[in-house]
N, C-alpha and C positions, 0 to 999 in steps of 0.2 A: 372176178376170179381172185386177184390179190384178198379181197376182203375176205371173201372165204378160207381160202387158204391160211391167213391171219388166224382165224378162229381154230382151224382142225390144228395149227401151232399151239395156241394157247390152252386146247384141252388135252392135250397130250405133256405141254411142262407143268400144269397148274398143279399145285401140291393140294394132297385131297383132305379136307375137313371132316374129322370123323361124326357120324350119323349120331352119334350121342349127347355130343353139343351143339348139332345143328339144328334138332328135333325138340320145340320146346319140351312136349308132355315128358320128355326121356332126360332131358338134360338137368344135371345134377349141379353143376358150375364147380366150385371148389368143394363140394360137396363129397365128389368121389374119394373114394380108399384107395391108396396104392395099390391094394388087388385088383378093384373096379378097373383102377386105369391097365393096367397091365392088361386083362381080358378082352376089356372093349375098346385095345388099340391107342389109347390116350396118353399112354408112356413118352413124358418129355412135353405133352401138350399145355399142363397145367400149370402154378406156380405149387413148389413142395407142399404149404400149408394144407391139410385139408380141415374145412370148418364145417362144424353142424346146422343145420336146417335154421336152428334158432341163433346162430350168430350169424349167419348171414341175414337174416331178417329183422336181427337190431342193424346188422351196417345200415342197411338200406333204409328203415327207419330213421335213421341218424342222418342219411340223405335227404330224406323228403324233408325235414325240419327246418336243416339248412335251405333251403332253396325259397325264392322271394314269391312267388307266386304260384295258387291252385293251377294256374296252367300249363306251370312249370313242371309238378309233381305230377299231373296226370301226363306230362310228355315223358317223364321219369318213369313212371309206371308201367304207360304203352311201352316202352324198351322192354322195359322188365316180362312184360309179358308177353314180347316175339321171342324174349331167347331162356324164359325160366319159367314156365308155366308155374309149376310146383313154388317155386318163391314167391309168384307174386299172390299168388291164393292166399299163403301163409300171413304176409303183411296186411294181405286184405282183411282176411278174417280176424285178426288179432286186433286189429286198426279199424273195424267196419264204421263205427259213429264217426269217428275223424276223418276218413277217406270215401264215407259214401258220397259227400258232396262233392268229393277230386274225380273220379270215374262216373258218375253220373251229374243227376242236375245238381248247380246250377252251372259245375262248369263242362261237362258234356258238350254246352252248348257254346262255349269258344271254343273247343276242339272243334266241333264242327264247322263253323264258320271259316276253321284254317287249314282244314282238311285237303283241298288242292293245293295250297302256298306249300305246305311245308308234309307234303305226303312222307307216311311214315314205313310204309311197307303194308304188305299182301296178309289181308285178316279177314274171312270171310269170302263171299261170290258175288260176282256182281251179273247182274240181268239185264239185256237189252231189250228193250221193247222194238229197238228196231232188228233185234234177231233171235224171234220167239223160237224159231226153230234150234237152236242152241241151247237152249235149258238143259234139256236129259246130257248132254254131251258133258254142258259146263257140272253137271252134280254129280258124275258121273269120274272126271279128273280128280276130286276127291278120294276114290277107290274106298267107300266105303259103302257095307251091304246090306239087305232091307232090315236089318235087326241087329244094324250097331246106329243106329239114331233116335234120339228120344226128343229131341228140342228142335225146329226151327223157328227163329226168330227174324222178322220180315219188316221190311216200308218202305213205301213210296216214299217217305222221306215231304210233302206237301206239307204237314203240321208237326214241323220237330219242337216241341217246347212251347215255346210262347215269341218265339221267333221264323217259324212259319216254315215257306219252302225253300229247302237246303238241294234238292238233287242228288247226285250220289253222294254228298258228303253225309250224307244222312246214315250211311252204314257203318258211322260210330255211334250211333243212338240204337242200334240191333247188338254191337260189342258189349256195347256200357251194361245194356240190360241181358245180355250171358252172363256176364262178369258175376251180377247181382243173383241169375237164379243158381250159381257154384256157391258165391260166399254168402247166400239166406238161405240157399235151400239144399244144398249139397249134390246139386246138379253136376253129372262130370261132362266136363268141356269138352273133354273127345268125343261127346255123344252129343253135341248140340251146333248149327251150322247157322252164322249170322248171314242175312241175306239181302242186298241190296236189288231191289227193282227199279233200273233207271226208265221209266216213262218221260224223261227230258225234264226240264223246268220252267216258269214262269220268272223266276229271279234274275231280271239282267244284270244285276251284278255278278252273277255267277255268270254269266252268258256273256260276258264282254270283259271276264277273267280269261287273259290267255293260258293262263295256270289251270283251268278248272276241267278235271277230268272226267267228265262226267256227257250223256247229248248233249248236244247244242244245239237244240231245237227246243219248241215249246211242246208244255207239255201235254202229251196226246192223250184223250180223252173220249168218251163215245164206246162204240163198237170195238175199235184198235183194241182201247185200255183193258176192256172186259174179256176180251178173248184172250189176251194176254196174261190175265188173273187166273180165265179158267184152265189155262193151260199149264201154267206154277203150279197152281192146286192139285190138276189130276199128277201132274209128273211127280210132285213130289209124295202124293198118295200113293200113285207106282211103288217108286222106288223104295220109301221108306212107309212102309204104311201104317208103323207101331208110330209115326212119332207126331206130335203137336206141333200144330201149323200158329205162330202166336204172331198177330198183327199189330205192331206198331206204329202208333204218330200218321196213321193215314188220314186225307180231312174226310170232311162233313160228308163231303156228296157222297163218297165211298164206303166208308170206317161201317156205316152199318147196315148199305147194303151188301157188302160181302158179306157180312154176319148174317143177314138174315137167307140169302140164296143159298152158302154153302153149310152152314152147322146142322141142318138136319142129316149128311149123308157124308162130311167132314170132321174130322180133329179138328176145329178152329177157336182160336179164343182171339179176342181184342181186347188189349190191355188197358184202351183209353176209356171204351165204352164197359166193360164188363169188370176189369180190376179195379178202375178208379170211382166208378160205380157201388162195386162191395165193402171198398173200406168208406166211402161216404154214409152209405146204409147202416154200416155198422156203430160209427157216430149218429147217425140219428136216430137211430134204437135204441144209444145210449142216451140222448139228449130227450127223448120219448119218455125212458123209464124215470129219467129224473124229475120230469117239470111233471109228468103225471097227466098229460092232455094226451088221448087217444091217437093215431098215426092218421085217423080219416080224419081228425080234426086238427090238423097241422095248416101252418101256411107257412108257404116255402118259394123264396127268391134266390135262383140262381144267379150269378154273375156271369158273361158269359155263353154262348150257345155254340163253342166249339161239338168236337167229337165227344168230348170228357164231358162237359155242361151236357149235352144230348142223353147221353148213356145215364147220367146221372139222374136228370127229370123221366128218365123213362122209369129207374129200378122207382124211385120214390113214387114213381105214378101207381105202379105195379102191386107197393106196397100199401099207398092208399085204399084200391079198389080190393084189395086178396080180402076173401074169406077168410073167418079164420073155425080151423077146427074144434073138437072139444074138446081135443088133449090142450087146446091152445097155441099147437104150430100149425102153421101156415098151410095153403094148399100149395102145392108145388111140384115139381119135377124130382123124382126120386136121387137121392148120390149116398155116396158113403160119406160119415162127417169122419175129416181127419185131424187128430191131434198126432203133437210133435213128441220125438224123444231127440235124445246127442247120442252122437257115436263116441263111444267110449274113448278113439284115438281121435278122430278131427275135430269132434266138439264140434262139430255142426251139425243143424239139429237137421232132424230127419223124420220125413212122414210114416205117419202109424194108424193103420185103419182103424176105427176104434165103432163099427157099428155101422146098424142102418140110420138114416137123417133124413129129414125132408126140407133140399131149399126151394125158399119164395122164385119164382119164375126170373131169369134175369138174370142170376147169381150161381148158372151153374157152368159146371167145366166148358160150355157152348159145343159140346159136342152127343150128339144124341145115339152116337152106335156106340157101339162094346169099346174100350180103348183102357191100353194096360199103362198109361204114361202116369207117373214113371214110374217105373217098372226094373227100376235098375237100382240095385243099393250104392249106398254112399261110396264114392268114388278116392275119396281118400283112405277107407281101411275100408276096402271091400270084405278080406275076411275077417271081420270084427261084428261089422253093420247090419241086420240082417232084416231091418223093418222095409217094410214096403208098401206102398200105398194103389190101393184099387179104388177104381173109379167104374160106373154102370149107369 
């Protein structure tokens, strides 16, 4: 009774933090105009300066330089991007070559690795495998409706990198690559949901981490796992059924059979087996044109027989065995071929249908129904942006 009572005290004197700098996508930082503050309550909350968009993203640049290590800056970053959505984009983008290896690999993977020691805050969902019945509930707390979502981003987290099974620390490796389809591909963040699936782990060091938040049990496999998968799947097909289910870092035994059970009658892509896949293909189409040896007459050693290694000897198998037409492309599964333009204001570039294509088997969006992803113009000048990309 004291305890409670404690509480209904402290929500009655707590002084209240207004919604506009508590809301990354909204908050402006010293960004706002004294008009700004005046309207939306912020009068007295800030310091008088107010600075444009591009001096606060030299400060902050000027931060990340100073500081002694990439682990440092992506812990800089992560801040940056619970409380300034819109800043950290900005340094991203501006910064992409020098910061891709801070928010993704190769150091992605000490953030992960510290992800229980030094938790950083609430980014993304997290899935229990021991309470399949809570998915709709947990997507649901979100408050978002079947056609404000275009992106989820998913893992087991069993093959993060080339350091293996992480558990739920794994749903900074689902962040790191949001992050990645905003600042390459002008993906908006409000529309994309990172998603951790905890099925437990094998990693005792994580299991014998009194820090580690994540089951503590090993990880479940069989029957358990699969109905588990299939029920992510349909739910999240429910609820949102405009959007891209994109699978992440899962291993071997899984990574492609969920690709191959659900992309006939799913949005599903695997990034390890089908992304890493198409830009491999794509060097060796270039490596094909230049030596001048035929693609059926290639020999080719993989390193490797991960998810990625798999995906890879299959497109290259695919392309070995493919017919080829008389126009000279390939037989294959029909798509739209798309090239890029920039948006005028965020200078990120942005898809543009540009016609019928035909890709080689392997190499297409892995989903075989109608699907409008994405479907949504550029998120930083919506009305500027106006290119859009279809997919069939």
């Amino acid at each position: 009774m004291f305890k409670q009572e404690k509480v209904k005290i402290m929500e009655r004197s707590a002084p209240q933090i207004p919604v506009a700098i508590t809301t990354p996508s909204l908050n402006h930082g010293v960004g706002f105009s004294h008009g700004e503050r005046r309207r939306l309550g912020l009068t007295g909350r800030l310091p008088s300066a107010v600075l444009t968009l591009e001096q606060q993203a030299d400060r902050v640049w000027q931060q990340l330089q100073a500081l002694p290590t990439d682990l440092a800056r992506n812990l800089l970053l992560d801040q940056l991007h619970y409380r300034h959505e819109v800043l950290y984009f900005k340094v991203l983008c501006e910064h992409l070559t020098e910061l891709l290896p801070v928010v993704y690999t190769p150091t992605v993977g000490e953030a992960i690795q510290a992800f229980s020691d030094e938790y950083r805050g609430q980014r993304g969902l997290y899935l229990s495998i021991d309470s399949p019945d809570e998915i709709a509930e947990s997507f649901e707390t979100l408050g978002l409706g079947p056609d404000d979502v275009d992106l989820i981003v998913c893992t087991d987290a069993e093959a993060i990198l080339g350091i293996g099974d992480w558990g739920v620390n794994g749903i900074q490796i689902a962040v790191g690559k949001l992050a990645l389809y905003t600042a390459g591909g002008g993906i908006d963040p409000r529309r994309a949901i990172a998603v951790s699936l905890d099925v437990g782990t094998d990693n005792e060091q994580l299991l014998n981490d009194p820090f580690y938040l994540g089951n503590r049990h090993a990880r479940r496999r069989g029957a358990q796992y699969d109905a588990f998968i299939q029920t992510f799947i349909e739910t999240a097909d429910r609820l949102f059924p405009d959007a891209m289910l994109h699978f992440e870092d899962f291993g071997p035994e899984h990574a492609g059979a969920i690709l191959d059970k659900y992309s006939p009658d799913y949005c599903v892509f695997n990034d390890d087996v089908q992304g890493t896949g198409a830009v491999v293909m794509a060097a060796v189409h270039s490596g094909v044109k230049v030596s001048g040896i035929p693609m059926k007459d290639q020999k080719v050693a993989i390193f490797g027989a991960g998810t990625a290694g798999v995906g890879i000897a299959d497109q290259i198998r695919d392309a070995m065995s493919r017919p080829r037409l008389k126009s000279g492309r390939s037989a294959g599964k029909g798509c739209s071929l798309t090239t890029w333009t920039t948006c005028a204001i965020s200078r990120f570039p942005t898809p543009r249908t540009a016609g019928s294509w035909v890709l080689p088997p392997g190499i297409g969006w892995g989903c075989s129904r109608r699907s409008r992803w994405p479907h949504r113009r550029c998120w930083w000048a919506p009305q500027r942006c106006t290119a859009r990309l279809t997919a069939r």
